[in-house]
C-alpha positions as CSV (number, residue, x, y, z in Angstrom):
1,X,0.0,0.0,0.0
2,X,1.5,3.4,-0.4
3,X,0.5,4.6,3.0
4,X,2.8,1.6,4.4
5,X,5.7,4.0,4.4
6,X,3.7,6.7,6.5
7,X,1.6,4.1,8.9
8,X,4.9,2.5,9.9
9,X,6.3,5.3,11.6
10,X,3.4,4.6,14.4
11,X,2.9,1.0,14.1
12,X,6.3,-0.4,13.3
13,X,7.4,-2.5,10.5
14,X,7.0,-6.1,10.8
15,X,9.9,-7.8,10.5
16,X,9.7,-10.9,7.9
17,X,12.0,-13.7,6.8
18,X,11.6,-16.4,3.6
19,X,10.6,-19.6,5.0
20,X,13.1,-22.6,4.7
21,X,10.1,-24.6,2.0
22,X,10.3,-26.0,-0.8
23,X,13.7,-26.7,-1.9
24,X,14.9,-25.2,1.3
25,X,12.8,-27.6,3.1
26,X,14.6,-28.8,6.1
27,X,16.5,-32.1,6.1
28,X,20.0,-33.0,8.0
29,X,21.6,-34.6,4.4
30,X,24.9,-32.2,4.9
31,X,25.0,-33.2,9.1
32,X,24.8,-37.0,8.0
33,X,27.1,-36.9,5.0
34,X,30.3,-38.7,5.4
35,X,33.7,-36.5,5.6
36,X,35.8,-36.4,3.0
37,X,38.6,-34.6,5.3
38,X,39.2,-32.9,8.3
39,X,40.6,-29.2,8.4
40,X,40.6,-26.2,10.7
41,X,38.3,-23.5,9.2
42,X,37.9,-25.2,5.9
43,X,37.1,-22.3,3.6
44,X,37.7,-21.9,0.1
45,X,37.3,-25.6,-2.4
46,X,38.7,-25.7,-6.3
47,X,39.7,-28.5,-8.7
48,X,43.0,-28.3,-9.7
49,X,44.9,-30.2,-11.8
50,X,42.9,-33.7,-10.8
51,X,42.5,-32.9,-7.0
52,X,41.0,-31.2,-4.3
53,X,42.6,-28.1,-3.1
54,X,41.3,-25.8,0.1
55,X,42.3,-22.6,2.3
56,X,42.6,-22.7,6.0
57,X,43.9,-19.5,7.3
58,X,46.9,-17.8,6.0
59,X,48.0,-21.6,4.3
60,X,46.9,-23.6,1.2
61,X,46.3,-27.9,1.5
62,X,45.9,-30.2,-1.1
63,X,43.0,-32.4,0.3
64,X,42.4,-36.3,-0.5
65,X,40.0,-38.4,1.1
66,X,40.3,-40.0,4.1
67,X,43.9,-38.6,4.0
68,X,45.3,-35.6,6.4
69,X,45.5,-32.2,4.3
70,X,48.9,-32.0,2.3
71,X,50.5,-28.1,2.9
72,X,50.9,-26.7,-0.3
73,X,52.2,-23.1,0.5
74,X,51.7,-20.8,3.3
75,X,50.6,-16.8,3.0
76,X,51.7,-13.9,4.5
77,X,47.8,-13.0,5.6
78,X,44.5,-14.8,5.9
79,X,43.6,-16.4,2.4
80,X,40.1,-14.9,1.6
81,X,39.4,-15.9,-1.8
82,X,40.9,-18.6,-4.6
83,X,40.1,-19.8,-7.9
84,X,41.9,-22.1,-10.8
85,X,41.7,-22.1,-14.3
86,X,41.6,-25.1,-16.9
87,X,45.2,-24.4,-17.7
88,X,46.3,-25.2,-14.3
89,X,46.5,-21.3,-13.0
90,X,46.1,-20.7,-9.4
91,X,44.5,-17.2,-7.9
92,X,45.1,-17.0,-4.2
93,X,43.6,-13.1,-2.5
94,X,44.5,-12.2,0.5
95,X,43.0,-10.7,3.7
96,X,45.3,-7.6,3.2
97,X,44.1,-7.1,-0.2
98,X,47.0,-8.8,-2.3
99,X,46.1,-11.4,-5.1
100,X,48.6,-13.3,-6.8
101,X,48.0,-15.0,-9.5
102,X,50.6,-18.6,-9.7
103,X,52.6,-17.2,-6.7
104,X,53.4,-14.0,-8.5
105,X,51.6,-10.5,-7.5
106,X,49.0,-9.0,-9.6
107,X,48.7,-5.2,-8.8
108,X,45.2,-4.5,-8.4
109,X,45.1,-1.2,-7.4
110,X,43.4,1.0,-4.3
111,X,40.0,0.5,-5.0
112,X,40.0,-3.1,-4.4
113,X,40.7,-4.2,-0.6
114,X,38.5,-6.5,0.2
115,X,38.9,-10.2,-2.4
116,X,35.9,-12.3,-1.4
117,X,35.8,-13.9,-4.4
118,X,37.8,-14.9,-7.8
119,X,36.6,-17.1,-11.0
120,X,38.3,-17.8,-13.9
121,X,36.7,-17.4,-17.5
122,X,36.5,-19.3,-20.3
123,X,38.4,-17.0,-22.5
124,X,40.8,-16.5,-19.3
125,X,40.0,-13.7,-18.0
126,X,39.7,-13.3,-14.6
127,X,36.7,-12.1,-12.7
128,X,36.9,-10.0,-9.0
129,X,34.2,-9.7,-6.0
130,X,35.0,-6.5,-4.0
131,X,33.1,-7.1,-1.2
132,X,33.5,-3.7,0.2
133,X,35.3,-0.4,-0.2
134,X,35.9,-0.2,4.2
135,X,36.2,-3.3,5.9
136,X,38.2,-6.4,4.8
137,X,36.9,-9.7,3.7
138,X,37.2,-11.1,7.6
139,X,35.5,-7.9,8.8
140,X,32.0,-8.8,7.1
141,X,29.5,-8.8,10.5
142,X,30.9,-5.3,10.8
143,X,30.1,-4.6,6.9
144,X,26.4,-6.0,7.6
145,X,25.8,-4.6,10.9
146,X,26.9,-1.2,9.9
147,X,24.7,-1.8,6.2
148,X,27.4,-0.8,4.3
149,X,26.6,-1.4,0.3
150,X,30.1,-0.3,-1.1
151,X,31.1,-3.8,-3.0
152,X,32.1,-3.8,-6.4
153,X,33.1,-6.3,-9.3
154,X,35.7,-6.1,-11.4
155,X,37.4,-8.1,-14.1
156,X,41.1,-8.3,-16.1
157,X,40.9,-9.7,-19.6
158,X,43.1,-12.2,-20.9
159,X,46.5,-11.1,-21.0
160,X,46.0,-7.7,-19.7
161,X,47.5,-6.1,-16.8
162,X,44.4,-3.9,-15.2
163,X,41.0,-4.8,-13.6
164,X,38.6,-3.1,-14.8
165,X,35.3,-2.2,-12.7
166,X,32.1,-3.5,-13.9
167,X,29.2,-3.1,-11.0
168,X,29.6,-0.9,-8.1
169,X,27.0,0.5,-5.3
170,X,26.8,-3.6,-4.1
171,X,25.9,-5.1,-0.6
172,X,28.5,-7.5,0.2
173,X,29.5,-9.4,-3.2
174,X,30.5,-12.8,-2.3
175,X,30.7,-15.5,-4.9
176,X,30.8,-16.0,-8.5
177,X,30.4,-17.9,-11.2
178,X,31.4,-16.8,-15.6
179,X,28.2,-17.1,-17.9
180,X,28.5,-16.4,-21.5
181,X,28.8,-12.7,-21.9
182,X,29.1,-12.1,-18.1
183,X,28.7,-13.0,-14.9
184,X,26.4,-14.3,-12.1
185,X,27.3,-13.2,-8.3
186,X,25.6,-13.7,-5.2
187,X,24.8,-10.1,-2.7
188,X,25.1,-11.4,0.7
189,X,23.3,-8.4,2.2
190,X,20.5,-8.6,-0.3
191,X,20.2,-12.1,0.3
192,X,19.6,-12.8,-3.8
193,X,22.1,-13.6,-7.1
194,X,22.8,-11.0,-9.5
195,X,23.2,-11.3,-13.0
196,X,25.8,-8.4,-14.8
197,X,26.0,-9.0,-18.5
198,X,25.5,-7.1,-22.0
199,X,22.1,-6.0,-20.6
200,X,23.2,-4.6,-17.7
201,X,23.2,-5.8,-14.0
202,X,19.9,-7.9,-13.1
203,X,18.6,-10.1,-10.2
204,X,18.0,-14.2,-10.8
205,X,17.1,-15.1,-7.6
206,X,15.6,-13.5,-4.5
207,X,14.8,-13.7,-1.4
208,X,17.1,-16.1,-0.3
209,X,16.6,-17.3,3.5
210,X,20.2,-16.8,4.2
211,X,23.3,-15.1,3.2
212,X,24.6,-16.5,0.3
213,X,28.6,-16.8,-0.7
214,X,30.3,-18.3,-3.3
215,X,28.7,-20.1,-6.4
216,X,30.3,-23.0,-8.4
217,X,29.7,-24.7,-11.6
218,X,27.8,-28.1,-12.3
219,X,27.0,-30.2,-15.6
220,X,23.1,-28.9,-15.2
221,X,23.1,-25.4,-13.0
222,X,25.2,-24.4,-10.1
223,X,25.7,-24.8,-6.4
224,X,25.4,-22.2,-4.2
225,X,26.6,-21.7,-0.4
226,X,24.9,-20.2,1.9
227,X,27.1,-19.5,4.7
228,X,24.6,-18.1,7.9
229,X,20.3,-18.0,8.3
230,X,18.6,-15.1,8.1
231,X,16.2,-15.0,11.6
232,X,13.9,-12.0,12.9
233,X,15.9,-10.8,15.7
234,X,18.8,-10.3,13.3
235,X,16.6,-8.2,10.6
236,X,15.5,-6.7,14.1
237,X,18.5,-4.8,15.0
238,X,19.1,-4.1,11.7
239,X,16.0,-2.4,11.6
240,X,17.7,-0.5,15.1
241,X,19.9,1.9,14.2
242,X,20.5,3.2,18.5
243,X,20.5,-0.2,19.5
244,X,23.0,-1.7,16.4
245,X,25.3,1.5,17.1
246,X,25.8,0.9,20.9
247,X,25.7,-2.8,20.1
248,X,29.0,-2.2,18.0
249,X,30.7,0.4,20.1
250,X,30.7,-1.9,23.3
251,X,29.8,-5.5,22.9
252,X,32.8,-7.4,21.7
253,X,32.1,-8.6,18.2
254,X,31.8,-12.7,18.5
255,X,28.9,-11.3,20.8
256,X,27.1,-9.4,18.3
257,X,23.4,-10.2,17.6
258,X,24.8,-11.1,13.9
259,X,25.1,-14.1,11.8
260,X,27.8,-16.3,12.6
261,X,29.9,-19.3,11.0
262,X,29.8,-21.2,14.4
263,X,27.6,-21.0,18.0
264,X,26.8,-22.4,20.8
265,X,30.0,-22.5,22.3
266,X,30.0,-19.8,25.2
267,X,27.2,-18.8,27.6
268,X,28.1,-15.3,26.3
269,X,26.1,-15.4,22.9
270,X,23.1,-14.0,22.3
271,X,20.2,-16.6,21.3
272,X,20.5,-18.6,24.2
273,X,16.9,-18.1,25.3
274,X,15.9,-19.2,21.5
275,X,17.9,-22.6,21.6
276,X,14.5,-24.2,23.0
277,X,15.5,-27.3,25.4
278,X,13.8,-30.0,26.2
279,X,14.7,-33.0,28.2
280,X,18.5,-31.7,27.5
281,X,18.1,-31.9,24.2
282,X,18.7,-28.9,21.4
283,X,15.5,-28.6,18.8
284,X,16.7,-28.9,15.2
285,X,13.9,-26.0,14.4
286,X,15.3,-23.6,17.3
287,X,16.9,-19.9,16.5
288,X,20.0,-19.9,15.8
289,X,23.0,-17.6,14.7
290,X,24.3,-20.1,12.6
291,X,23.2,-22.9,10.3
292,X,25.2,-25.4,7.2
293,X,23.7,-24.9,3.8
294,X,24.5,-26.0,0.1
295,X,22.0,-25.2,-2.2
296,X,21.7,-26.9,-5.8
297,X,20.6,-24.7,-8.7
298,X,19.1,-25.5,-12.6
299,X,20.5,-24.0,-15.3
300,X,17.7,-20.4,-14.6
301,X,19.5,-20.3,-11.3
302,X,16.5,-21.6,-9.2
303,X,16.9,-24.0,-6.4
304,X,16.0,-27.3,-7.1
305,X,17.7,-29.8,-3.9
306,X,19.0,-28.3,-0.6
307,X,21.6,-30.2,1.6
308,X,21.2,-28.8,5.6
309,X,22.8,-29.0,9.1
310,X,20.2,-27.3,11.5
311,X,20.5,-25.5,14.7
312,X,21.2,-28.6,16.6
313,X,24.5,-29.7,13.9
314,X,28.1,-28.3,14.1
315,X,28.8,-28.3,10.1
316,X,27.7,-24.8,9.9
317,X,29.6,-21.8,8.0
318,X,29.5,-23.0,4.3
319,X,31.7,-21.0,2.7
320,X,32.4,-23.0,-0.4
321,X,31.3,-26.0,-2.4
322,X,31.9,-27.9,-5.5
323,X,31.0,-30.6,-7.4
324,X,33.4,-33.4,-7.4
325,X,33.7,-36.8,-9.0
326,X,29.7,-37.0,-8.9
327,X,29.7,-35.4,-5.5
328,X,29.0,-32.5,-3.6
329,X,32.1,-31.3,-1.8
330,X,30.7,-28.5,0.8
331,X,33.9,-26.6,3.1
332,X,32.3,-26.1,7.0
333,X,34.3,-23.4,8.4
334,X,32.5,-23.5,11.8
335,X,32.5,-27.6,11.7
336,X,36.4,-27.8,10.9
337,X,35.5,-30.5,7.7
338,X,34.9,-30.7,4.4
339,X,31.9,-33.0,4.0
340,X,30.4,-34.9,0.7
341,X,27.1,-35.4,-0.2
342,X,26.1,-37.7,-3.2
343,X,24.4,-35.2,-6.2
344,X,20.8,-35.3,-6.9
């Protein structure tokens, strides 16, 4: 209605979340899947060169099942971002803002600070997700509590030395994934994909009931991770600017009523009311902070199957996934593992 606007100022705006239905619905597929390896803060997955490879921290492993991660190289700062090419190329970005590109540095230039994600083209170019023009990449809850929208993307053609910037103005860019003629990135913030191509820069999916991150290819679509739930006290105090400004200036930040990769263990988080008990035991269905998703998309970018480790689980934080020898291959950054779930 167009009074809405005017008639909320006295009555206050409800505060409304997708429901987890359809292909969201439910299930515990990703808490029961087997583990395809065990790593602290498993973060960023890619093929290369006929295995596995992931980030933890400031160091790169080379990951094969059953087997203990393999050290490939170790970084200077956090590894926030990687991607490989069909020729065997490597991308590795930094926390600080550095990407090199097969252990050399690529200058990138001021504007780009904060590498959340990297994808290589067909035609070799390399694509860039600027999550934000403030924080860093490991600074995102203060990016989303302080509703920043300064992401851009960017991209270097083949065998050029510049990026170029493509879309700016963006809330949290986090993932993406070449099309012909463009690109398709997920907008944590907006909670939806974006598509940025010939015809300018469009949505393909809303209204996702989480914060989506990083996007990989499959035969027939694309899998998507979704790294925290979206709940109604979060949108709350988002929705309270006082209350979300003192919440920043004095509650230390793992404390924050904010989306998290991990929870439920310290007495000192928020939720703890919400985690409904009973007879000692922690409801699947409960509130939480935190929450392991992999989504699988068709070909129109529309979820189809959904793989889930609910408020009771520990494989939450899905940062990255990829399809794998006729697997699903999803990184758990609050569950330490790297779990695989057959493909539908």
């Amino acid at each position: 209605m167009i009074l809405d606007p005017i008639l909320d100022l006295f009555r206050g705006k409800a505060v409304t979340i997708p429901p987890m239905d359809g292909a969201f619905r439910p299930n515990t597929a990703l808490e029961d899947a087997p583990v395809f390896a065990r790593l602290a803060e498993a973060d960023n997955l890619a093929p290369w060169k006929g295995v596995v490879i992931a980030s933890s921290g400031n160091a790169l492993y080379r990951l094969t099942e059953g087997a203990p991660p393999e050290l490939l190289e170790v970084f200077e700062a956090p590894v926030s971002a990687i991607a490989t090419s069909s020729a065997g190329e490597i991308a590795v970005a930094l926390d600080d803002g550095r990407l090199f590109v097969d252990r050399e540095e690529v200058p990138t230039g001021s504007a780009i600070r904060c590498i959340t994600a990297l994808a290589f083209a067909a035609d070799g170019g390399l694509w860039l997700a600027n999550g934000s023009a403030e924080h860093r990449a490991s600074d995102w809850a203060a990016d989303l509590m302080r509703k920043r929208a300064s992401g851009s993307i960017w991209r270097r053609a083949a065998g050029q030395a510049a990026f170029e910037q493509r879309a700016s103005g963006l809330a949290f860019p986090n993932g993406l994934l070449p099309v012909a003629g463009g690109v398709t990135f997920s907008e944590s913030w907006r909670h939806r994909l974006m598509r940025l191509d010939g015809n300018g820069l469009r949505p393909v999916l809303e209204q996702i009931p989480g914060y989506p991150a990083r996007l990989a290819p499959l035969a027939e679509g694309a899998i998507l991770a979704v790294f925290a739930p979206r709940n109604r006290l979060i949108e709350l105090v988002l929705q309270e600017d006082h209350y979300r400004h003192d919440m920043i200036a004095e509650v230390p930040r793992p404390y924050w009523i904010a989306p998290a990769l991990a929870s439920g263990k310290s007495f000192l988080e928020p939720l703890q009311c919400g985690g409904i008990r009973t007879m000692g035991v922690h409801k699947p269905w409960a509130p939480s902070r935190s929450w392991g998703l992999v989504v699988r998309l068709d070909k129109a970018m529309q979820p189809v199957e959904s793989w889930h480790s609910r408020a009771n689980g520990t494989r939450h934080g899905i940062c990255s996934a990829i399809a794998w020898e006729g697997r699903i291959l999803a990184a758990s950054k609050g569950g330490d593992l790297v779990a695989a779930m057959e493909a539908g």
